[in-house]
C-alpha positions as CSV (number, residue, x, y, z in Angstrom):
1,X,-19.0,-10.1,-26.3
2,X,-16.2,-12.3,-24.8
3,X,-14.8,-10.0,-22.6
4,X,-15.1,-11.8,-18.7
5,X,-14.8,-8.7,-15.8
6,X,-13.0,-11.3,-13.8
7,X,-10.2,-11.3,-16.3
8,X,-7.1,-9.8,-17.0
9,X,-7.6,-8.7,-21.1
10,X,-4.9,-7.4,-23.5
11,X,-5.2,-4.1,-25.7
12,X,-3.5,-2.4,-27.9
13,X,-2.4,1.0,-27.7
14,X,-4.5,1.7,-31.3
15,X,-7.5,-0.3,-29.2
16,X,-7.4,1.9,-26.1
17,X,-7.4,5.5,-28.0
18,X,-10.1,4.1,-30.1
19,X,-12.3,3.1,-27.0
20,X,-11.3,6.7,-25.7
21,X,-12.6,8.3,-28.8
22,X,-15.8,6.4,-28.9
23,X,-16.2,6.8,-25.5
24,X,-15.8,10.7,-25.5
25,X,-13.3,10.3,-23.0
26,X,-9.8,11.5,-23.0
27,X,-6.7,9.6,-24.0
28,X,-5.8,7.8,-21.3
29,X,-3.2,8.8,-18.6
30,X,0.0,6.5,-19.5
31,X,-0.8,8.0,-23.2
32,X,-0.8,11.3,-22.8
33,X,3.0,11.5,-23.6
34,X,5.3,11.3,-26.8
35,X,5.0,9.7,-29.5
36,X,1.4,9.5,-29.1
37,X,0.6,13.2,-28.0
38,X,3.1,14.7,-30.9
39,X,0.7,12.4,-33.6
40,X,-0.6,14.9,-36.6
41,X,-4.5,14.7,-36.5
42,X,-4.3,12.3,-40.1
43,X,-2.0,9.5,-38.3
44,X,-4.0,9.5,-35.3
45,X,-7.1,9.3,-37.4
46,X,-5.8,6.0,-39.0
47,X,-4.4,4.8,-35.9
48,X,-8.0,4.6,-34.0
49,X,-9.6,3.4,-37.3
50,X,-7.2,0.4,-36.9
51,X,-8.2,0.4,-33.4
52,X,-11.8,-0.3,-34.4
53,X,-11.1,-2.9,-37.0
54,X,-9.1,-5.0,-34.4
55,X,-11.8,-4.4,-31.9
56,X,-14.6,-5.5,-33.8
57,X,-12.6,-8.5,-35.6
58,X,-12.3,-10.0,-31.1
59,X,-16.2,-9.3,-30.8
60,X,-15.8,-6.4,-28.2
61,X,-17.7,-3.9,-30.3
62,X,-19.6,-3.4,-32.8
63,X,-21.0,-0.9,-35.1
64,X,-25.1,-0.3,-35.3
65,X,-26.1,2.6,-37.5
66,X,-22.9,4.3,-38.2
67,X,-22.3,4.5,-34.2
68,X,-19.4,3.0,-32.3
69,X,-21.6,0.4,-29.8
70,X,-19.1,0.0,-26.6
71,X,-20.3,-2.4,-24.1
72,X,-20.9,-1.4,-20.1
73,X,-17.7,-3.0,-19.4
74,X,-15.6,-1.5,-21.6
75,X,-17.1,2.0,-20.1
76,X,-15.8,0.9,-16.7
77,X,-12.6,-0.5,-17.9
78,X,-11.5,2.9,-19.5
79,X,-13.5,5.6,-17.6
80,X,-10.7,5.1,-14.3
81,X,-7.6,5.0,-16.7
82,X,-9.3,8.3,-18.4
83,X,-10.4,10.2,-15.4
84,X,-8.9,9.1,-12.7
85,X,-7.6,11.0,-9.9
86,X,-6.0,8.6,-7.5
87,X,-3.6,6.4,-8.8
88,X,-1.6,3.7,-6.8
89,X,1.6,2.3,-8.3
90,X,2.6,-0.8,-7.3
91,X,6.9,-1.9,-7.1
92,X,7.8,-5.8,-6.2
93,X,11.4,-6.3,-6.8
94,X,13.6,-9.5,-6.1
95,X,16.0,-12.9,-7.0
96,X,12.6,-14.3,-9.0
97,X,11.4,-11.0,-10.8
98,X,9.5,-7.6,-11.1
99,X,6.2,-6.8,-10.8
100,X,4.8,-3.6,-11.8
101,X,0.9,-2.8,-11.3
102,X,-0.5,0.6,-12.0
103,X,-4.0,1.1,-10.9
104,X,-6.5,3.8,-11.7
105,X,-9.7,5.0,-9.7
106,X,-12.5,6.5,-10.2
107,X,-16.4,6.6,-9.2
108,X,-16.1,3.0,-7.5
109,X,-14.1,1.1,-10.0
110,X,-10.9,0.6,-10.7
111,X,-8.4,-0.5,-13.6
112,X,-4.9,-2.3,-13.0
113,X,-2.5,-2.1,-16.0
114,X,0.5,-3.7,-16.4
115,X,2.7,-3.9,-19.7
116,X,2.2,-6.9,-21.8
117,X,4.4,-8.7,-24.5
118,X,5.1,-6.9,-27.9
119,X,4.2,-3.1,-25.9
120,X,0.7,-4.3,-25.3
121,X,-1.5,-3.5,-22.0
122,X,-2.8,-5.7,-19.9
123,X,-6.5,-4.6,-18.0
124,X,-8.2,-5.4,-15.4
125,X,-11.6,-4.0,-13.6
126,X,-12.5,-4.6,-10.0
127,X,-14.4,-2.6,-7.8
128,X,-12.3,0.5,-6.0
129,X,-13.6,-1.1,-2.6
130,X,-11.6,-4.4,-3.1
131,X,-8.3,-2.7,-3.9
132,X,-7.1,-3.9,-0.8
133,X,-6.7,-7.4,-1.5
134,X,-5.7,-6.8,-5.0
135,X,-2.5,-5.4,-3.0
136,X,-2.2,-8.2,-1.1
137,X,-2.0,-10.3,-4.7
138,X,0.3,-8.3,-6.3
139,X,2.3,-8.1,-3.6
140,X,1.9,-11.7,-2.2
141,X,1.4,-10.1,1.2
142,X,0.8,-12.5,3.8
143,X,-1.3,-12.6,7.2
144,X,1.2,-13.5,10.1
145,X,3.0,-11.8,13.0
146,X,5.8,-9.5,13.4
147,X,8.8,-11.1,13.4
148,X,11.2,-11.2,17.2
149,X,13.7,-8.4,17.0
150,X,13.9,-4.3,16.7
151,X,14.1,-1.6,14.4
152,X,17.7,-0.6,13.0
153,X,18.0,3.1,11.5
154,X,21.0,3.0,9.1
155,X,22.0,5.6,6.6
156,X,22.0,5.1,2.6
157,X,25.8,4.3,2.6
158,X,24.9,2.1,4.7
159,X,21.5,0.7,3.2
160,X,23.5,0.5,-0.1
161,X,26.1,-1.4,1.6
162,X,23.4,-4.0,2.9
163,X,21.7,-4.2,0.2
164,X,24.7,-5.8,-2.0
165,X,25.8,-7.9,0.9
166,X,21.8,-9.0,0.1
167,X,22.4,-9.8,-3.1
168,X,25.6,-11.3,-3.2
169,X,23.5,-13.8,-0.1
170,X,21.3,-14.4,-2.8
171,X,23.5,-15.1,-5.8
172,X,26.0,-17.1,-3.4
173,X,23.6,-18.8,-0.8
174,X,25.5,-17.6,1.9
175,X,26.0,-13.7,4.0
176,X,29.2,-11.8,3.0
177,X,32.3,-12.7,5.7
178,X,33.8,-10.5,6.6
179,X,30.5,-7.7,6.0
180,X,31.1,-4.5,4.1
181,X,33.2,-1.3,5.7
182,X,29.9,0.6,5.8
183,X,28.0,-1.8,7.7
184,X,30.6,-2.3,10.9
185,X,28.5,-0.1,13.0
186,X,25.4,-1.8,12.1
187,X,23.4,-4.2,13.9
188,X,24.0,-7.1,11.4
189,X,22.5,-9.8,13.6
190,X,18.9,-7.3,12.9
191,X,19.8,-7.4,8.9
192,X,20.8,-11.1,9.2
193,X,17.4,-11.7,10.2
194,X,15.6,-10.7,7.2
195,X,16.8,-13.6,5.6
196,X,18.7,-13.4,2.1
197,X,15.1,-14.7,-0.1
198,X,14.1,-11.0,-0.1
199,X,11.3,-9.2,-2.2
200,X,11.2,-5.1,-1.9
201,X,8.1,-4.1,-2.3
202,X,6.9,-0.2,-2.7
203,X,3.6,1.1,-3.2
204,X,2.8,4.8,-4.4
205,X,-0.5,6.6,-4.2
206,X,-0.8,9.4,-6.4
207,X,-3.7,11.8,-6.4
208,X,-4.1,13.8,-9.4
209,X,-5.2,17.1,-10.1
210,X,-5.8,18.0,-14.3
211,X,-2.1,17.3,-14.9
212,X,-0.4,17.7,-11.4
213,X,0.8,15.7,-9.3
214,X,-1.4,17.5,-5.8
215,X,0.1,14.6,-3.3
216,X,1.8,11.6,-2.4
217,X,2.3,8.6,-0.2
218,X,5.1,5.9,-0.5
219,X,5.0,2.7,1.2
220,X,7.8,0.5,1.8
221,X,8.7,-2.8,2.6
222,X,11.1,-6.0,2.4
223,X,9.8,-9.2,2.2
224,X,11.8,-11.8,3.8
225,X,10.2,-15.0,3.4
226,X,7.0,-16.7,4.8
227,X,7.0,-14.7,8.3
228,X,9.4,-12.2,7.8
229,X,8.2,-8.6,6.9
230,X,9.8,-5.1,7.7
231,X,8.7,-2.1,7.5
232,X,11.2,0.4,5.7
233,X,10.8,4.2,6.3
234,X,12.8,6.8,4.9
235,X,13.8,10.2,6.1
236,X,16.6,12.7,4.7
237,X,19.7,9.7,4.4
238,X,18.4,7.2,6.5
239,X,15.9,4.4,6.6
240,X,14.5,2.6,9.3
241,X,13.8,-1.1,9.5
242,X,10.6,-2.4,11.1
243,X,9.8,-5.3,12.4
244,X,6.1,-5.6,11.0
245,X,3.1,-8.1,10.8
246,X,0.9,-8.3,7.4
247,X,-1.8,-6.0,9.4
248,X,0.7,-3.9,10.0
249,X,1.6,-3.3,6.5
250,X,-1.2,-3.2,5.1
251,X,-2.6,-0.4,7.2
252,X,0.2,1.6,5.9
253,X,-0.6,0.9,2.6
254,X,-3.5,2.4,3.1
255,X,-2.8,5.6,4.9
256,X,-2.5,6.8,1.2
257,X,-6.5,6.8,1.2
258,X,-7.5,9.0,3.0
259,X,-10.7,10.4,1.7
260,X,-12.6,7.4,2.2
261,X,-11.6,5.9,-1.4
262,X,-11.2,2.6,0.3
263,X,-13.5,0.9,3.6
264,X,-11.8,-0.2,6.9
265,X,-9.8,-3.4,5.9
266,X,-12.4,-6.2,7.2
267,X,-13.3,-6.8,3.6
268,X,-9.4,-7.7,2.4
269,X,-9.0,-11.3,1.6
270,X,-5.8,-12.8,2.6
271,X,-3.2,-14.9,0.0
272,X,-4.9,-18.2,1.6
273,X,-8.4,-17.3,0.8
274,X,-8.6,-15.3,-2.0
275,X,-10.9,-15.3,-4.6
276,X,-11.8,-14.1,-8.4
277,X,-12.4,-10.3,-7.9
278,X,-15.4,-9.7,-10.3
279,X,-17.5,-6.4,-11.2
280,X,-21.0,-6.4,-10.2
């Protein structure tokens, strides 16, 4: 069995519904959709039996008397993206890229997937209590202070309005002179200070109920550069800006678990020390 629980692995889609079925589990949540949930019973049939045959040709499984053997951890690997009921989303947008994390909890562990190349899906297990500093990886979340300065509130017009002056900073290496119409009211001396090497990051937790969606919590935040983070909060058409330190933000993020999913936050390990998050 090569399969290390330290490591990010790749599956197919045929993979993953055969691990499902073998399992006893249901498909899992990001395949519970079309094409895959309009499949007649025969294609979906050959489909996992392909699934198999891949499987056993990596040396993840194996067959022993006409049974499907699954190792431990493959069980924890697809029991969270099967049964999960909280799920966090994670968004990190800017000049260099997007990252995109989903990650699925349940009973103390937890799977991230992320799409892979040629529509694969890229896994990784690590134990619910450490999804705190998987955050802070994704995100490249740092530990430093609040930047000088005070909130702004502006309004979307407005937030649009920066937001292009942003990225025209970026593309040209230099702010937009004269600034927009919209932002002439604006405190741009506050937006000039988030710099114009900026990452948006957002993170979503989900909690699920069968097929519903029971509740949500967003958290937002730019990204300025090595000690520049702000805290973005929105509210009917405006958004405020933050000042915030990497404590800070992170305790927001995880105001989205509130029923204990998570510990207190002494256990997060920062960008500068982390390590290879492994399953006991």
């Amino acid at each position: 069995m090569r399969l290390v629980a330290d490591d990010y692995s790749d599956f197919t889609t045929e993979q993953l519904l055969a691990l499902a079925n073998g399992l006893g589990l249901p498909d899992p949540l990001f395949l519970r959709t079309p094409p895959v949930s309009e499949w007649p019973h025969e294609v979906r049939r050959e489909v996992e039996t392909l699934g198999v045959r891949s499987l056993m040709a990596r040396d993840l499984v194996r067959i022993e008397r006409d049974k499907l053997r699954i190792p431990l951890v493959l069980r924890h690997l697809m029991a969270p993206l099967c049964e999960s009921s909280v799920v966090t989303t994670v968004v990190r947008s800017g000049a260099a890229g997007n990252t995109v994390a989903q990650m699925y909890s349940h009973k103390g562990h937890t799977t991230a997937h992320q799409p892979s190349i040629g529509g694969n899906h890229r896994l990784r297990v690590f134990p619910t209590a450490v999804i705190g500093t998987v955050i802070v990886r994704l995100c490249e979340l740092r530990k430093v202070d609040a930047p000088s300065g005070h909130e702004v509130t502006i309004t979307a017009d407005q937030a649009h309005a920066a937001l292009r002056t942003l990225v025209t900073a970026i593309e040209s290496g230099e702010l937009g002179d004269p600034p927009a119409p919209a932002l002439e009211n604006v405190d741009l001396g506050a937006l000039e200070a988030i710099g114009t090497d900026i990452n948006i990051n957002n993170v979503t937790v989900t909690r699920l109920a069968s097929e519903s969606t029971v509740s949500g919590a967003v958290v937002s935040w730019i990204d300025g550069g090595p000690d520049k983070l702000f805290l973005v909060e929105q509210a009917d058409d405006t958004a405020t800006i933050t000042p915030a330190s990497g404590d800070d933000v992170l305790a927001a993020v995880m105001t989205g678990y509130t029923d204990g999913t998570v510990p207190d936050l002494t256990n997060v390990a920062w960008d500068e020390t982390l390590e290879p998050v492994a399953t006991p």
